[in-house]
C-alpha positions in Angstrom: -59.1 -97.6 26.2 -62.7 -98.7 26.6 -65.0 -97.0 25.0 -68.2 -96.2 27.0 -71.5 -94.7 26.2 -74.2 -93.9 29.4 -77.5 -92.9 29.4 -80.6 -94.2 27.0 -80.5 -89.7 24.7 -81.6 -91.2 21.8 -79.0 -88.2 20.5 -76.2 -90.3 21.1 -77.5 -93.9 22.1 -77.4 -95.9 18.2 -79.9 -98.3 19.7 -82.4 -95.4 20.2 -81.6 -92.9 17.8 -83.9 -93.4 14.3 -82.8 -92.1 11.4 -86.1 -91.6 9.0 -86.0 -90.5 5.5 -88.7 -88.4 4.2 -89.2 -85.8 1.9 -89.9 -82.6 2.4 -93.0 -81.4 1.0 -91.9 -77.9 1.5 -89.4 -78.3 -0.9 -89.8 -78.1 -5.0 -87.4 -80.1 -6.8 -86.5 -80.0 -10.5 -88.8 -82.8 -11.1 -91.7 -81.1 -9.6 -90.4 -77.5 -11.6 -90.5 -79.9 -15.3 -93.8 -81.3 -13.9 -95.3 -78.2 -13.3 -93.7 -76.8 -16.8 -95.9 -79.7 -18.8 -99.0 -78.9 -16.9 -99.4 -75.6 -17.9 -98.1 -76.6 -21.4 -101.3 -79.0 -21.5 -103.9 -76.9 -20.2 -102.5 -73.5 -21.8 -105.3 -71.5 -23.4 -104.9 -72.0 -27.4 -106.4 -68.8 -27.9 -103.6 -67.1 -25.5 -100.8 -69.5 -25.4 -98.1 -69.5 -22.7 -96.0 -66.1 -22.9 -92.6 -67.3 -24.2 -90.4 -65.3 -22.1 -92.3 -67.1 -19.3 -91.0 -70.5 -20.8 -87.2 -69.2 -20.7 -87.8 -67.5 -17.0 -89.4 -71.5 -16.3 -86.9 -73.3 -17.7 -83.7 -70.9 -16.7 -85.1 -71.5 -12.9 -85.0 -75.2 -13.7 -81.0 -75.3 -15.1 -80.5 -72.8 -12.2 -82.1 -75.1 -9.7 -80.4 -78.4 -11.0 -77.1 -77.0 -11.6 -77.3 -76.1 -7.9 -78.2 -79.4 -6.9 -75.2 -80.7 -9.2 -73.0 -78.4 -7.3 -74.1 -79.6 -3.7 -73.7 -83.4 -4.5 -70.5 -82.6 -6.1 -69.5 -80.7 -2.3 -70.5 -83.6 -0.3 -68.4 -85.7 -2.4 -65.9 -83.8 -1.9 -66.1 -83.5 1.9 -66.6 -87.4 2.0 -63.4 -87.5 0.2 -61.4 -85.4 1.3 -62.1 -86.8 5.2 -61.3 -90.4 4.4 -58.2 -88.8 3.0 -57.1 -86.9 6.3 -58.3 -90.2 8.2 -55.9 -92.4 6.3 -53.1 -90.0 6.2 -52.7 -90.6 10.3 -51.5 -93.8 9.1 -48.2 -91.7 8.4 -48.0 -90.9 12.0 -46.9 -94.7 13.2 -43.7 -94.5 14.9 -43.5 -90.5 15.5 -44.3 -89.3 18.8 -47.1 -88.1 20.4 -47.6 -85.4 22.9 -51.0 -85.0 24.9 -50.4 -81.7 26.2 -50.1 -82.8 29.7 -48.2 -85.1 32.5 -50.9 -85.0 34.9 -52.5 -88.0 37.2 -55.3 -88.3 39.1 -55.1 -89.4 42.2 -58.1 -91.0 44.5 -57.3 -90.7 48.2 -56.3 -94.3 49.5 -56.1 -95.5 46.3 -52.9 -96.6 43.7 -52.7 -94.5 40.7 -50.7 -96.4 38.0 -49.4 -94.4 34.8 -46.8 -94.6 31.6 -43.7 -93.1 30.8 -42.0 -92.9 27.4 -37.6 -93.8 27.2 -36.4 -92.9 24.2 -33.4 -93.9 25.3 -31.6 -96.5 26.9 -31.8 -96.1 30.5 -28.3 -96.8 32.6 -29.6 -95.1 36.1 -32.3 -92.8 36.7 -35.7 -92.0 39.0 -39.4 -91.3 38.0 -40.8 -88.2 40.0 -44.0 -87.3 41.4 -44.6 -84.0 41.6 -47.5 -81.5 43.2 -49.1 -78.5 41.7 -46.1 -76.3 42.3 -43.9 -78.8 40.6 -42.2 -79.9 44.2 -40.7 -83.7 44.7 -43.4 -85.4 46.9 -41.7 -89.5 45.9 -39.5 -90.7 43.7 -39.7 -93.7 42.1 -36.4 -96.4 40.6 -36.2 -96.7 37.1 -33.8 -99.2 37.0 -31.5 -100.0 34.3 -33.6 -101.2 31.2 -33.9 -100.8 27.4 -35.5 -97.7 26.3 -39.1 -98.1 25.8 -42.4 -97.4 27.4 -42.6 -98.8 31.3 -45.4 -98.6 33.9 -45.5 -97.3 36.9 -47.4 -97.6 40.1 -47.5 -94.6 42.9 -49.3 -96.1 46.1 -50.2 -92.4 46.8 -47.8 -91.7 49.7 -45.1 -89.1 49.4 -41.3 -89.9 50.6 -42.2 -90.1 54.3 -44.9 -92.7 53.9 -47.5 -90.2 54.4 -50.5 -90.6 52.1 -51.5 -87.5 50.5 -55.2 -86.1 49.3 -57.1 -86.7 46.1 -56.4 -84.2 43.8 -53.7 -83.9 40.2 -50.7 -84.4 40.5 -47.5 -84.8 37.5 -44.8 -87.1 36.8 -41.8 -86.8 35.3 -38.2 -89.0 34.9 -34.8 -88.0 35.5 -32.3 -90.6 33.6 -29.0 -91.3 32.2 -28.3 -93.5 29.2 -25.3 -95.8 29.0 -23.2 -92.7 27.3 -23.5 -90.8 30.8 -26.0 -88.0 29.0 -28.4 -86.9 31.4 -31.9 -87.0 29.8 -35.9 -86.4 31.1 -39.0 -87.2 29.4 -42.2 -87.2 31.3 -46.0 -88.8 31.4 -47.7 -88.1 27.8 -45.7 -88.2 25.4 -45.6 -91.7 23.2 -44.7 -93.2 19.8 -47.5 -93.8 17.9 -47.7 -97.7 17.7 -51.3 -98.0 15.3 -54.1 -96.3 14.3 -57.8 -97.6 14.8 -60.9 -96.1 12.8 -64.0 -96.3 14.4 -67.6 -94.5 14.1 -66.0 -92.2 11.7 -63.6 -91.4 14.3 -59.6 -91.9 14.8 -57.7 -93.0 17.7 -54.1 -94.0 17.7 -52.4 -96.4 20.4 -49.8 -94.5 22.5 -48.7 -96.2 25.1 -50.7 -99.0 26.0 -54.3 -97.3 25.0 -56.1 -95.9 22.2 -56.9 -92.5 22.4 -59.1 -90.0 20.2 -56.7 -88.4 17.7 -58.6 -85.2 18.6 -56.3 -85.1 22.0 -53.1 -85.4 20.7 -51.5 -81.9 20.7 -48.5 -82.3 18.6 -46.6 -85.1 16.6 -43.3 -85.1 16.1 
């Protein structure tokens, strides 16, 4: 699946987007809280020194403020963690199958739409259908008789008369028998998982003969 990016928004273009570090000035950190601490330690009054219950309110803000930071790092860490851990856990997923939620095409007026279906089973005799929006038979396509496996397909965008129909989505599913006579179907999109591919922080797994996000697969079984 190639992956595409339009447009020069430096929000999502890497070649324009700029990350800058700087610090806020806005912002007192423990170092400036100890800083501020030995100041007023220097230029205290030795005539009226520094209340000390002002110390311990100084210097409990300071643990407070540091073991705050502590906690933060240590919840970032964490995150970091535990998302290369979910990432890598995909890995699990090879060879189970994956379901995108739908068997639709898309099909451009004129134009051949070519698509993938899943056998999970050996297929003796059996037809791939093309169905519209209220799931009636517009063509039918061979199989064949062939291993089971993942086959493509290619619908010239006519229905069983020859007549080409409009642009629009349309579904596909198969009809087959395997060589024990059981009559099975299976349908566009659903695949075995074949690899996973990190990339950008994101995952995609091959189904089929593409890599898509992991975020669109709808169930693995």
């Amino acid at each position: 699946m190639a992956i595409t990016s339009t447009g020069l928004n430096a929000a999502t273009n890497a070649d324009y987007a700029k990350t800058v570090d700087t610090d806020n000035k806005n912002i007192l950190g423990k170092d400036d809280f100890m800083k501020l601490l030995l100041v007023e330690l220097q230029h205290q009054d030795p005539t009226e020194p520094m209340d000390s219950e002002k110390i311990l309110s100084q210097t409990s803000q300071l643990a407070t403020l540091e073991a705050s930071e502590n906690t933060n790092k240590a919840l970032s860490d964490l995150a970091a963690s535990l998302g290369n851990s979910q990432q890598f856990s995909t890995i699990a997923a090879i060879g189970k199958t994956a379901d995108i939620g739908s068997n639709a095409l898309v099909l451009d007026e004129g134009s051949d739409t070519t698509f993938e279906i899943y056998f999970p089973d050996d297929i003796e005799r059996g037809n791939v259908e093309i169905l519209d929006v209220n799931g009636n038979i517009l063509k039918t396509l061979d199989v064949g008789t062939n291993p089971k496996g993942v086959y493509q397909f290619t619908w010239d965008g006519t229905d069983s008369s020859g007549n080409a129909v409009n642009s629009g989505i349309y579904y596909s599913t198969a009809s087959y028998t395997n060589p024990n006579g059981d009559a099975l179907t299976t349908r566009v999109g659903a695949y075995p998982i074949e690899s996973v591919r990190f990339e950008n922080g994101e995952t995609f797994v091959k189904v089929g003969s593409n890599y898509v996000p992991l975020s669109q697969i709808v169930e693995v079984y």
